[in-house]
C-alpha positions, -999 to +999 in steps of 0.1 A: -126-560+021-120-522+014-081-509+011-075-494+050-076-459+048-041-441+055-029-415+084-043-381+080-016-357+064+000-335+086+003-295+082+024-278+102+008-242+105+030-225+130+010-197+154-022-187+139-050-167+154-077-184+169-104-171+147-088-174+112-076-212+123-115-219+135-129-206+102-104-218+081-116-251+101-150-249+094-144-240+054-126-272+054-149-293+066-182-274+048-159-279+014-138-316+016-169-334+001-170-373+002-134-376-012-115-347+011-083-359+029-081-366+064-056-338+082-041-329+114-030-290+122-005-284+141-007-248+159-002-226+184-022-197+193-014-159+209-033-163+244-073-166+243-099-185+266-123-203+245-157-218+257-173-243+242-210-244+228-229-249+259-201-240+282-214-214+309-190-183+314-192-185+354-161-207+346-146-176+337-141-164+377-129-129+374-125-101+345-094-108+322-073-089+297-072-121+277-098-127+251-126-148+257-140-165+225-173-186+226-165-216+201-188-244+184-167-272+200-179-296+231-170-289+265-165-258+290-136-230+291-101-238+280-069-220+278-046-218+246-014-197+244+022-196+236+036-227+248+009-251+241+007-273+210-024-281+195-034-308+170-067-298+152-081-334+137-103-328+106-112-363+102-143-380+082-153-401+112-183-423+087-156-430+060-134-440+092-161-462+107-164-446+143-178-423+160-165-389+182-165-410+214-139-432+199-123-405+184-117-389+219-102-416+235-078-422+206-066-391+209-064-395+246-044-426+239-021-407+214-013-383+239-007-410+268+016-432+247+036-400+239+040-387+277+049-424+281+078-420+258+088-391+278+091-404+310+055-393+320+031-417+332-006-406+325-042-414+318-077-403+313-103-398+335-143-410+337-162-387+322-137-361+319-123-360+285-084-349+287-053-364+299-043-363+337-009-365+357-024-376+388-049-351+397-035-320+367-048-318+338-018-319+306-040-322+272-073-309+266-095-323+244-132-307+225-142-319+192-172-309+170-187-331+143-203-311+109-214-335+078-199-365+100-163-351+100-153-337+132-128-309+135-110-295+169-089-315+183-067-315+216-041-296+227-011-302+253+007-278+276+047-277+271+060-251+286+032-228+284+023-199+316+003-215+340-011-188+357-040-182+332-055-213+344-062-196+379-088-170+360-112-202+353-125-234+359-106-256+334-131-274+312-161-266+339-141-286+371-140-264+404-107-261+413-086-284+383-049-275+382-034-277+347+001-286+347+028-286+316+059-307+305+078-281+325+060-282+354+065-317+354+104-317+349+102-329+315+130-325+291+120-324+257+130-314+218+103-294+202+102-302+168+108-339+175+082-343+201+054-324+170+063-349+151+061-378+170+022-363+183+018-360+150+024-398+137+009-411+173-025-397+166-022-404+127-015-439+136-043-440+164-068-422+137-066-447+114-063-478+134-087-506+124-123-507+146-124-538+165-152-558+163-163-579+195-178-610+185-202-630+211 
């Protein structure tokens, strides 16, 4: 039986332009090659709506001085600004042995176990990818796969500005608050919570598949 493969490293990239990070995302993933190392970015970006591949820009309900930038990732129209973290996860899902719809709810249960550490009790939703506090969304999630290795990632509101999300429909859903650590009353250390997002989807990336035998 193989060696299991370890956590993706983690880079800590500071704020970074949507753009640059998404290219600099996709030269990654066209260059790694069989042998490229798994990685999660860590980022913020300036503020910028982003819709996904086959998102439709209806979702974007009235004219905006923020940037709206149609992405190669899954899913509808997001928000990303100061405020927000975001874990990009550049990982080789066939050398990891699963797929992008076990990928997403790892994440998902990266980003629960961490709220849960906080004080914050959450989950995910049927058919909605994300993470939910009751009925707000906290963590959005869009991946896309290239050469089997996926890139995007998730990202989850601190103590971002809400009042961006009123522009749209968040991830396609008529009338989906977003919500934030803040907004939830959550007290929290910055550095220490990126680090422990960090190691809680490292540690959920390369957790062993299970095999269900009948």
């Amino acid at each position: 039986m193989p060696a299991p493969l370890p956590p993706p490293a983690v880079r800590d990239l500071g704020r970074t332009e949507f753009a640059e990070c998404l290219a600099a995302m996709r030269a990654y993933t066209d260059g790694r090659g069989e042998d490229g190392a798994d990685e999660i970015w860590l980022t913020e970006h300036p503020p910028v709506y982003t819709l996904g591949q086959a998102g439709k820009p209806e979702h974007l309900l009235r004219p905006s001085a923020i940037p709206l930038v149609r992405t190669d990732r899954g899913g509808q129209i997001t928000y990303h600004g100061p405020g927000q973290a975001i874990a990009y996860v550049l990982v080789d899902l066939r050398r990891r042995g699963y797929g992008v719809r076990s990928l997403v709810q790892r994440l998902e249960q990266a980003t629960i176990a961490l709220l849960a550490e906080l004080g914050l009790a959450a989950a995910r939703r049927a058919k909605m990818p994300g993470v939910y506090v009751a009925d707000r969304k906290i963590a959005a999630l869009g991946l896309r796969v290239r050469h089997g290795c996926s890139y995007h990632g998730v990202s989850l509101n601190l103590d971002c500005d809400l009042a961006p999300y009123d522009a749209i429909n968040p991830c396609g859903y008529e009338g989906l608050r977003a919500t934030s650590l803040r907004a939830e009353g959550v007290a929290y250390g910055r550095t220490a919570l990126l680090g422990s997002w960090a190691a809680a989807i490292g540690a959920q990336v390369a957790a062993p598949v299970k095999i269900t035998r009948r």
